[in-house]
Backbone and ligand atoms as CSV (ligand in chain L), in Angstrom:
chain,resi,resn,atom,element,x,y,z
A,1,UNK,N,N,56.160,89.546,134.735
A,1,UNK,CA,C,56.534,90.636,135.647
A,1,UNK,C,C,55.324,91.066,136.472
A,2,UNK,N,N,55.484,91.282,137.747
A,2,UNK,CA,C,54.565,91.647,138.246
A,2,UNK,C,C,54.110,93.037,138.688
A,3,UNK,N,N,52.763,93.145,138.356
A,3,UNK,CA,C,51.770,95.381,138.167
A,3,UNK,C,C,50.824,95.174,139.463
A,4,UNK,N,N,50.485,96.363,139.115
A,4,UNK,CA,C,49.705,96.698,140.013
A,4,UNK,C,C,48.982,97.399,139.616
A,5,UNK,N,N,47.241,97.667,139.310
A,5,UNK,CA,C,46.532,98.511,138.687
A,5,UNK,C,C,46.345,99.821,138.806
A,6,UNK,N,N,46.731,100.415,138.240
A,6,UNK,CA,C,46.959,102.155,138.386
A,6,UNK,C,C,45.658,102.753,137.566
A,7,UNK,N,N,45.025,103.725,138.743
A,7,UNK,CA,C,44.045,104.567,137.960
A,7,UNK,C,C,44.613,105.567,138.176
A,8,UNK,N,N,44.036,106.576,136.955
A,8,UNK,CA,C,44.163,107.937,137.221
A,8,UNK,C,C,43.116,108.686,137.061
A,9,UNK,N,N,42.354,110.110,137.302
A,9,UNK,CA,C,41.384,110.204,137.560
A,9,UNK,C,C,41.266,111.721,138.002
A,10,UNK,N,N,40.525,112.525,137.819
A,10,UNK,CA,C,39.995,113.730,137.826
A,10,UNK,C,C,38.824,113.792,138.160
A,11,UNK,N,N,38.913,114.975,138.707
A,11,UNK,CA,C,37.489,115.724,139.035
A,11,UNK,C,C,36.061,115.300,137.207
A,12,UNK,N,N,36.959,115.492,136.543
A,12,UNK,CA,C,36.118,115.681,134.845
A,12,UNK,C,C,35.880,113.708,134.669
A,13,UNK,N,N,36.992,113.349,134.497
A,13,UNK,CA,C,37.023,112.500,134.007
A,13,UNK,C,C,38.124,111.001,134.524
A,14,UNK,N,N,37.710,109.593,134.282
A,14,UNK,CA,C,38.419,108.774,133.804
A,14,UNK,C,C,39.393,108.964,132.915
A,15,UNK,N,N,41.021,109.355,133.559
A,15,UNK,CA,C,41.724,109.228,132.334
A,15,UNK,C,C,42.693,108.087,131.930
A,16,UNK,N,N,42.822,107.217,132.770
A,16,UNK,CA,C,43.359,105.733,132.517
A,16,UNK,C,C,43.583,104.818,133.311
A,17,UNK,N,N,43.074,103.178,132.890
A,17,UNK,CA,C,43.369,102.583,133.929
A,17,UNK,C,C,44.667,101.485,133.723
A,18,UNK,N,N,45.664,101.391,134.353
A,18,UNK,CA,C,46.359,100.121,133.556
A,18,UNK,C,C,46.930,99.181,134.360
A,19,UNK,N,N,47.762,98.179,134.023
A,19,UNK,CA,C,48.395,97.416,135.072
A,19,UNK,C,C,49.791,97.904,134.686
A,20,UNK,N,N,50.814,98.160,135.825
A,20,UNK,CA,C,51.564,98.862,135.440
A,20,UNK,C,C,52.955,97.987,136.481
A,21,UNK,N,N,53.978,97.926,135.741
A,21,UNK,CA,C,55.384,97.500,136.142
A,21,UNK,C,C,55.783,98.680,137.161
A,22,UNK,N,N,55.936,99.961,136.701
A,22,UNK,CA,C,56.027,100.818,137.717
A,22,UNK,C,C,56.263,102.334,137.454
A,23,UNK,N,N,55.239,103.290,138.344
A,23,UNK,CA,C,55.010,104.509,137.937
A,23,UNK,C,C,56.218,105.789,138.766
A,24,UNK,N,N,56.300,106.474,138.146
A,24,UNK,CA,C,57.159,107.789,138.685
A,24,UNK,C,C,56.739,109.286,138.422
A,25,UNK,N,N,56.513,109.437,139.648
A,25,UNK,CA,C,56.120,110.959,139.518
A,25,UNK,C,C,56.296,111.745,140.626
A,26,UNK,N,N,56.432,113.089,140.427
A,26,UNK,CA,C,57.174,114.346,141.420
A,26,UNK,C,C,56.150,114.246,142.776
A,27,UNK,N,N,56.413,114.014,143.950
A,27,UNK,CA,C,55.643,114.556,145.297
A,27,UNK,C,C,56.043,115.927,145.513
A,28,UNK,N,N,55.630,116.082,146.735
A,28,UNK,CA,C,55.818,117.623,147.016
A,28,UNK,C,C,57.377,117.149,147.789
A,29,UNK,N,N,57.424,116.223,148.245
A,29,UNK,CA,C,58.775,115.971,148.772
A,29,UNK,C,C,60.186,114.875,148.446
A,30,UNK,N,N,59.455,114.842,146.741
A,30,UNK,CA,C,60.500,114.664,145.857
A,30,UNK,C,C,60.143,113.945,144.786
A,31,UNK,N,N,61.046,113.033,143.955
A,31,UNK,CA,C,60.920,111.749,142.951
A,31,UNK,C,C,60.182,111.046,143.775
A,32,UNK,N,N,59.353,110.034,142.806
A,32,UNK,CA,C,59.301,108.845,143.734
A,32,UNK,C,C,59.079,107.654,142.186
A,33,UNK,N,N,59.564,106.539,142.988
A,33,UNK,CA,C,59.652,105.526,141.878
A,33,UNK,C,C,58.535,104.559,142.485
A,34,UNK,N,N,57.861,104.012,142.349
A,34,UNK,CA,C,56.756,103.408,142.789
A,34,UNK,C,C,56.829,101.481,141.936
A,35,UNK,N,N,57.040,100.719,142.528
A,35,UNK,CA,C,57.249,99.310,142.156
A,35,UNK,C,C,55.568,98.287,142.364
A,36,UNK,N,N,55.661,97.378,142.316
A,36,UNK,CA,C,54.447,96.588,142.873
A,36,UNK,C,C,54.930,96.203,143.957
A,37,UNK,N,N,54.152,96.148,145.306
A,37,UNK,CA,C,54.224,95.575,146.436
A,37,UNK,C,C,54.855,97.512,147.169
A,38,UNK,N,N,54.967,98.316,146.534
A,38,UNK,CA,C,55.314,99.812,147.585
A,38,UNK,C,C,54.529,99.655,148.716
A,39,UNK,N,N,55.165,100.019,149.647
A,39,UNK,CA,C,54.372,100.473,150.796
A,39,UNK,C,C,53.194,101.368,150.678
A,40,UNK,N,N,52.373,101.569,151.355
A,40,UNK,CA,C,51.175,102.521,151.505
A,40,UNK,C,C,51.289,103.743,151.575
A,41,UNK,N,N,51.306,104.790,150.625
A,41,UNK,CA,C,51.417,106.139,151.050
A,41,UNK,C,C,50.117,107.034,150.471
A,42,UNK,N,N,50.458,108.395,150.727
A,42,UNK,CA,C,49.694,109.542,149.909
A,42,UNK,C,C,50.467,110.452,150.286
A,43,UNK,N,N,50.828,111.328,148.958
A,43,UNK,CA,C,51.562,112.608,148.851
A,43,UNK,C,C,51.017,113.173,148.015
A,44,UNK,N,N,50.953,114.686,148.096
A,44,UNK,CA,C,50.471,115.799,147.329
A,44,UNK,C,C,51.518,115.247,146.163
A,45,UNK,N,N,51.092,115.893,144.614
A,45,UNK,CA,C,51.593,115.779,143.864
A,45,UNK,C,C,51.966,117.508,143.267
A,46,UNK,N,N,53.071,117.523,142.645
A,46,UNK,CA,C,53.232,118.639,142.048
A,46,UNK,C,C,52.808,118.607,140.482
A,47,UNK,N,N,52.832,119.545,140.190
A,47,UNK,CA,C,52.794,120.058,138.330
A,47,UNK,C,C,54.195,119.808,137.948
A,48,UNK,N,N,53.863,118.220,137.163
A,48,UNK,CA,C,54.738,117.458,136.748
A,48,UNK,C,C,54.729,116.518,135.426
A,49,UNK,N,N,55.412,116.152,134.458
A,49,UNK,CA,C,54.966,114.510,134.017
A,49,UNK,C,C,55.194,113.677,134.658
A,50,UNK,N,N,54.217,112.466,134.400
A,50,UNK,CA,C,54.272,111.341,135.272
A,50,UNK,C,C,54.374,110.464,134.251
A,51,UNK,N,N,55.391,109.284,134.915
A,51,UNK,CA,C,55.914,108.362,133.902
A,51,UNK,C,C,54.873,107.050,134.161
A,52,UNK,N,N,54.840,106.228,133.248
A,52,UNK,CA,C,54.502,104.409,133.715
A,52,UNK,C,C,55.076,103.662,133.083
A,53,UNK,N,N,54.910,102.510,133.310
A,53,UNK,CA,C,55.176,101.451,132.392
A,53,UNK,C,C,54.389,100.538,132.741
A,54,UNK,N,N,53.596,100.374,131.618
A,54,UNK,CA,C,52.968,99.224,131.237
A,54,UNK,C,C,53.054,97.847,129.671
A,55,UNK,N,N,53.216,96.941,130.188
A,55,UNK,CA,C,53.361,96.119,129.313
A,55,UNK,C,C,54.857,96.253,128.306
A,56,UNK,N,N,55.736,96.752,129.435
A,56,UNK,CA,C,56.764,96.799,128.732
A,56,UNK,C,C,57.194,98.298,128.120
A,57,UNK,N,N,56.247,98.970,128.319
A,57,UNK,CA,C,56.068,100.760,127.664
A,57,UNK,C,C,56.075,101.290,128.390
A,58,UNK,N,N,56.960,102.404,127.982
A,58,UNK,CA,C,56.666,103.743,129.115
A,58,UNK,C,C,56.143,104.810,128.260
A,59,UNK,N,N,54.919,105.392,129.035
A,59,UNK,CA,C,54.126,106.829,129.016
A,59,UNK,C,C,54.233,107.366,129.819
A,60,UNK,N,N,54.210,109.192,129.033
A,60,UNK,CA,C,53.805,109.903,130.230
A,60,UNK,C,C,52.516,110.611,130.119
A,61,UNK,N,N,51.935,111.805,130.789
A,61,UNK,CA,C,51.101,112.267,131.025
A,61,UNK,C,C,51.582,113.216,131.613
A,62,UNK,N,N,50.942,114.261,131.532
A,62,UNK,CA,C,50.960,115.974,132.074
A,62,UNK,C,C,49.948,115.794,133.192
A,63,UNK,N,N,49.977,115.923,134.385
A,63,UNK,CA,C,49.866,116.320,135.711
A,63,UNK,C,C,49.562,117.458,136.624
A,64,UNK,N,N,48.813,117.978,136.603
A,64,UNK,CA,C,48.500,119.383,137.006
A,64,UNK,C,C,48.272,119.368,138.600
A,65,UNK,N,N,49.463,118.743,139.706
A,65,UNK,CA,C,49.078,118.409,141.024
A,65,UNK,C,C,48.155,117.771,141.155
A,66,UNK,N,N,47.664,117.500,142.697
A,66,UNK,CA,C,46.476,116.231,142.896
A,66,UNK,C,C,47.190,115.327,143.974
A,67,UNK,N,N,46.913,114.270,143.917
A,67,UNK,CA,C,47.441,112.889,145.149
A,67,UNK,C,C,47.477,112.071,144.436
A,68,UNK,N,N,48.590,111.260,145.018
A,68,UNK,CA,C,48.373,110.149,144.732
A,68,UNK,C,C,48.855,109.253,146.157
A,69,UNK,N,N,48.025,107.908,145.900
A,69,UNK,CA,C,47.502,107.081,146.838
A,69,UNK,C,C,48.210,105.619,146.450
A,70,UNK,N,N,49.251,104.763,147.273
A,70,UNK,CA,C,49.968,103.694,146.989
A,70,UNK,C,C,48.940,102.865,147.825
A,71,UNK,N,N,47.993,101.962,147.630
A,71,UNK,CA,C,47.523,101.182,148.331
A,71,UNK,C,C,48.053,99.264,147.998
A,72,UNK,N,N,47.792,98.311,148.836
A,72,UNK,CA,C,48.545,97.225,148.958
A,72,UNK,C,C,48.557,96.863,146.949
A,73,UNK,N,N,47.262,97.066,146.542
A,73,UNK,CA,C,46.645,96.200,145.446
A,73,UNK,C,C,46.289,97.203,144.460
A,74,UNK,N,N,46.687,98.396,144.425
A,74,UNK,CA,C,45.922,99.443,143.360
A,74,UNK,C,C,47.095,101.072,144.101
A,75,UNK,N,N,47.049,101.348,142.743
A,75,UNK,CA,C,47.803,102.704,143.175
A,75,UNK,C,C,46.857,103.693,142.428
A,76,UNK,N,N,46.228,105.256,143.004
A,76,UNK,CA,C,45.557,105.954,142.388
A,76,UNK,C,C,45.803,107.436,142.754
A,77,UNK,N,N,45.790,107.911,141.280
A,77,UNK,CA,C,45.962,109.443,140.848
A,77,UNK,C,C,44.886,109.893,140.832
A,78,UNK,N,N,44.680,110.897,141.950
A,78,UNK,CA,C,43.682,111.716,141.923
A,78,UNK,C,C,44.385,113.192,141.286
A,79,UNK,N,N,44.149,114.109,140.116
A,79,UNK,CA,C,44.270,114.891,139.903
A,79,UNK,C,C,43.892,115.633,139.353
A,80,UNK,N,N,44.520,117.404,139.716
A,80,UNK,CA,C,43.738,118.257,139.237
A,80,UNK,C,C,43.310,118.306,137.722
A,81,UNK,N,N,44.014,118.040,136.879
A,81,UNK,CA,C,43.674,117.695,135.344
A,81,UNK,C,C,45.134,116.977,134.960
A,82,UNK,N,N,44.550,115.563,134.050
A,82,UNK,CA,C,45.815,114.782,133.433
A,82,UNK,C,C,45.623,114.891,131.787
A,83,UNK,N,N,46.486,115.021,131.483
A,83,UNK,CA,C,46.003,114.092,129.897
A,83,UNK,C,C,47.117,113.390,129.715
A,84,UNK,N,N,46.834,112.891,128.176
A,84,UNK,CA,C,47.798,111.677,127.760
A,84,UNK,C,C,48.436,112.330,126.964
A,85,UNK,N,N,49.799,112.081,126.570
A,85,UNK,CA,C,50.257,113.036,125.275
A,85,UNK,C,C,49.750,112.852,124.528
A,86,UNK,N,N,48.919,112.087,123.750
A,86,UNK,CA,C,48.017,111.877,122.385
A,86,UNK,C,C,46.544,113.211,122.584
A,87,UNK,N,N,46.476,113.444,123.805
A,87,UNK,CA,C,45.286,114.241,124.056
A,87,UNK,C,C,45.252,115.724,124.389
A,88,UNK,N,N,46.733,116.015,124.210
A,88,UNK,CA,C,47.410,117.528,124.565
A,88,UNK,C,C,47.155,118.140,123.257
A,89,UNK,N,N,46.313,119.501,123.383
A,89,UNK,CA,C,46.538,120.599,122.376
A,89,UNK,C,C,47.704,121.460,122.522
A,90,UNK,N,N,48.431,121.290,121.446
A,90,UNK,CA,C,49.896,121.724,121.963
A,90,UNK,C,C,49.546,123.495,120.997
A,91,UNK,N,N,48.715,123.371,120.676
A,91,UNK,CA,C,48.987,125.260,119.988
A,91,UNK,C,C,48.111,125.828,121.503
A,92,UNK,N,N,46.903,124.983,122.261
A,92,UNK,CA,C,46.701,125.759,123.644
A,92,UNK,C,C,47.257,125.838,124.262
A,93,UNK,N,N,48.181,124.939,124.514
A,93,UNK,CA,C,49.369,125.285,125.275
A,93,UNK,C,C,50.499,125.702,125.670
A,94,UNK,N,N,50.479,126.297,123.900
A,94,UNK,CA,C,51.656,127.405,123.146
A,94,UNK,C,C,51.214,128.789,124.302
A,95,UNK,N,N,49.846,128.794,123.353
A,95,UNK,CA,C,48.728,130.567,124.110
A,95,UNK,C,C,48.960,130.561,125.712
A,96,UNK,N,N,48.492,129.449,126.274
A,96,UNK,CA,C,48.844,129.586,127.657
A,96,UNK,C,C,49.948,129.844,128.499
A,97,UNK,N,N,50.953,129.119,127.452
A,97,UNK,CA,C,52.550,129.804,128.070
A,97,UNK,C,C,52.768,131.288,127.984
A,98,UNK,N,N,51.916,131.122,126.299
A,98,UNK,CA,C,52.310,132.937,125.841
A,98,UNK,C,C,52.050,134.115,127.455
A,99,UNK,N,N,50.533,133.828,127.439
A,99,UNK,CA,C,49.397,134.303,128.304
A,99,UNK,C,C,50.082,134.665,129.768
A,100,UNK,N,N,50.777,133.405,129.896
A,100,UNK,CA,C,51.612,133.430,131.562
A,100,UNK,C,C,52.770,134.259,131.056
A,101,UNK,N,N,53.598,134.159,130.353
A,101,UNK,CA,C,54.919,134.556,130.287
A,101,UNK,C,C,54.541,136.347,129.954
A,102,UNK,N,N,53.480,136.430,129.408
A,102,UNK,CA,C,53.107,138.021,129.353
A,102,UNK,C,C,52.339,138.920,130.632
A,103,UNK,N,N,51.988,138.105,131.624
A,103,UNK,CA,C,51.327,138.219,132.969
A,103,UNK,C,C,53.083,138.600,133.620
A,104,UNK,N,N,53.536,137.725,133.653
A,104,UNK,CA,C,54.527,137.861,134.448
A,104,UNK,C,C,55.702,138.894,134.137
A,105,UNK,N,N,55.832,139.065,133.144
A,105,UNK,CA,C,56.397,140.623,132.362
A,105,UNK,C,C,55.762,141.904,133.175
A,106,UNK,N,N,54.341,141.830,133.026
A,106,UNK,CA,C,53.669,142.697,133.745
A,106,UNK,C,C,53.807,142.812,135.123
A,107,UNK,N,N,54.780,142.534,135.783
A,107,UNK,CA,C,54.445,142.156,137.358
A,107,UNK,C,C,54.404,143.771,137.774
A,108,UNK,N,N,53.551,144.162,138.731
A,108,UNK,CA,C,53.784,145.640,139.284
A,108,UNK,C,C,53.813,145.378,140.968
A,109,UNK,N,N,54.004,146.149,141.731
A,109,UNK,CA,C,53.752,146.112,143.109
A,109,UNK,C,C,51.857,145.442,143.616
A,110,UNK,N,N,52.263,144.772,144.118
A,110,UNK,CA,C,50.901,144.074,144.469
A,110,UNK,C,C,50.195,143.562,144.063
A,111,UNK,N,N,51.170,142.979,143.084
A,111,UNK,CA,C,50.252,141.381,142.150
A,111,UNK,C,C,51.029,140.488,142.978
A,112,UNK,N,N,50.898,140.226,143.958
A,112,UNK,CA,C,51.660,138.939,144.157
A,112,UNK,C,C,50.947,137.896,143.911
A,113,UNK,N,N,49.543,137.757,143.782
A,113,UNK,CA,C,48.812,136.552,143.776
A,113,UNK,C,C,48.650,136.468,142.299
A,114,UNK,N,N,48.260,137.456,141.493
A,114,UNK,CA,C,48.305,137.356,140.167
A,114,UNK,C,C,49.846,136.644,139.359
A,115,UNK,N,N,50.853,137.092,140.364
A,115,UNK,CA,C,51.846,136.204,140.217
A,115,UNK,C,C,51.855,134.959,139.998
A,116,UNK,N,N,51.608,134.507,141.429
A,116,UNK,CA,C,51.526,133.336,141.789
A,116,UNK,C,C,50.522,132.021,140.958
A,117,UNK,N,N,49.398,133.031,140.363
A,117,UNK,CA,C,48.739,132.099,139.297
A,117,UNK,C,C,49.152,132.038,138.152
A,118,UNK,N,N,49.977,133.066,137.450
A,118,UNK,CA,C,50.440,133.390,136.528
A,118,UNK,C,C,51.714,132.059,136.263
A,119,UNK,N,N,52.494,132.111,137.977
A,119,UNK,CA,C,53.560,131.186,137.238
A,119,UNK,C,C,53.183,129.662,137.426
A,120,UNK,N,N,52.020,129.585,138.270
A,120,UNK,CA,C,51.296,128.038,137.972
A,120,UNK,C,C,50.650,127.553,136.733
A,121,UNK,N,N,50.218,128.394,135.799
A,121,UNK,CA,C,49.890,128.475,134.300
A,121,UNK,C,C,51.034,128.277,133.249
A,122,UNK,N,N,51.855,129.145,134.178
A,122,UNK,CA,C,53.309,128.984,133.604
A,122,UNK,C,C,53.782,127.171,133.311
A,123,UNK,N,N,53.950,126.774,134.500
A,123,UNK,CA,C,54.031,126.088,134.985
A,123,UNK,C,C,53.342,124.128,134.402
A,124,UNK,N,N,51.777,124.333,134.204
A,124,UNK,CA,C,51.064,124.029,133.741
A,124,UNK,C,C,51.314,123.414,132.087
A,125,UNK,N,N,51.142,124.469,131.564
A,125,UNK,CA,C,51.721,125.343,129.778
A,125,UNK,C,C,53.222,123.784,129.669
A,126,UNK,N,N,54.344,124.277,129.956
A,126,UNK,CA,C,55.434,123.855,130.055
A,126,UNK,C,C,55.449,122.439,129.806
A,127,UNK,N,N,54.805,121.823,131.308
A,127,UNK,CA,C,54.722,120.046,131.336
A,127,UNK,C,C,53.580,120.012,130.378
A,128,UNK,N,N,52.636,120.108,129.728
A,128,UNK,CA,C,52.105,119.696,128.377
A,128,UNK,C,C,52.704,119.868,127.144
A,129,UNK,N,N,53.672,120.961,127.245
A,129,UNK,CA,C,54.690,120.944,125.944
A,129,UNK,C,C,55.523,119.683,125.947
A,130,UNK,N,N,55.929,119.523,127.013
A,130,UNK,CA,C,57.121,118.643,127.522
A,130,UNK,C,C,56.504,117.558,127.152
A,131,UNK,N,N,55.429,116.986,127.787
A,131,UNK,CA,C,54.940,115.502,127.517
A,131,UNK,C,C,54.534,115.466,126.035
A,132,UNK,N,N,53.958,116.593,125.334
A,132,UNK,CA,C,53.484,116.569,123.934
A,132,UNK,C,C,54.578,116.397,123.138
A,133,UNK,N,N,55.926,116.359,123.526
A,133,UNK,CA,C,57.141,116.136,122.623
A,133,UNK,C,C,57.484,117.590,122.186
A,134,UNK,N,N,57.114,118.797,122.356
A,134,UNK,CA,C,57.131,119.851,121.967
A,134,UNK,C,C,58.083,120.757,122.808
A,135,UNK,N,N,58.807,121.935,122.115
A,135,UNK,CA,C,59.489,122.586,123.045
A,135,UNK,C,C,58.473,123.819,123.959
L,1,ATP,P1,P,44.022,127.134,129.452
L,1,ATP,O1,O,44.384,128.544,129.850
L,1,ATP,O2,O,44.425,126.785,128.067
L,1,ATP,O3,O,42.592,126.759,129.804
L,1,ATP,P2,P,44.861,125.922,131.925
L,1,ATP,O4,O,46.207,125.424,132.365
L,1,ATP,O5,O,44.318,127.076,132.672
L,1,ATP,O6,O,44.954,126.190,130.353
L,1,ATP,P3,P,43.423,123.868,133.275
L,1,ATP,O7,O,42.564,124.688,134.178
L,1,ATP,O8,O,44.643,123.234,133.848
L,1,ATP,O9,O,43.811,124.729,131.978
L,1,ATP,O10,O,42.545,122.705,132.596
L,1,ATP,C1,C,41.170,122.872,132.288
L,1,ATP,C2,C,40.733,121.681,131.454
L,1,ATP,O11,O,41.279,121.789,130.139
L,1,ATP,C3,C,41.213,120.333,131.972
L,1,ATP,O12,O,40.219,119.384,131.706
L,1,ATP,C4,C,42.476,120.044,131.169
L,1,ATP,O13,O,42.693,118.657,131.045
L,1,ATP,C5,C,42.146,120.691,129.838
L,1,ATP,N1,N,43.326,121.270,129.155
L,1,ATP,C6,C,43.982,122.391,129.483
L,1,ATP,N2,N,44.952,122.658,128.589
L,1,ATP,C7,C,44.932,121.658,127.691
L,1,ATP,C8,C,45.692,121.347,126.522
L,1,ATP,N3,N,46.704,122.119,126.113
L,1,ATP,N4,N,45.371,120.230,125.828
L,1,ATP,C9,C,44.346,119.438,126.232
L,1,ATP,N5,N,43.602,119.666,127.324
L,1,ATP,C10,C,43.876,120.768,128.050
């Protein structure tokens, strides 16, 4: 079957490189299913899991927005922070939901921005539960 080498990649760190049958993950302007031979793109990514398959397997990974980049011979995730589900602290990411979901209880007149970070944490929290297998 034929891949295409997928990195992914952060500001921190190398977080994986593989040859991959084919990846899926949220743009800002929708699904996208990504094959070998895709056309050339870049789209913002949202706070999402992102699927792959490699070698016959599918993983995901927690996604915290970023780009990603379809080039002829290599497809690459630039993002704000990834991990692997093997690498998710799922009790931090219990606190962090807690943390958001108690921010946002609090809403008063003129937090809108405290909002707005509040439900990206929210947000955040959620897809690492999700990919960690956790509710
Ligand atoms: P927290 O409030 O727990 O720090 P956060 O969503 O604000 O969560 P980020 O700013 O998205 O954290 O990430 C900061 C760094 O910590 C990144 O390197 C990210 O990969 C890592 N990280 C955040 N939460 C977790 C987690 N639950 N398990 C493993 N790594 C995490």
């Amino acid at each position: 079957m034929s891949t295409t080498r997928l990195e992914i990649v952060t500001p921190r760190r190398l977080v994986l490189v593989a040859d991959v049958e084919m990846v899926i993950a949220r743009g800002t302007e929708g699904e996208l299913g990504i094959l070998p031979q895709h056309a050339p793109l870049v789209t913002p990514l949202e706070v999402a899991p992102l699927k792959l398959r490699a070698g016959g397997k599918w993983e995901e990974l927690a996604v915290s927005g970023g780009y990603l980049e379809v080039m002829p011979n290599r497809i690459t995730v630039l993002a704000n922070t990834a991990e692997r589900a093997g690498e998710i602290d799922v009790a931090r990411a219990r606190s962090a939901r807690e943390r958001a979901e108690e921010r946002k209880k609090g809403r008063r007149e003129g937090e809108e921005i405290d909002m707005a970070r509040a439900e990206a944490a929210l947000k955040r929290a959620i897809t690492r539960l999700r990919v960690a297998g956790e509710k």
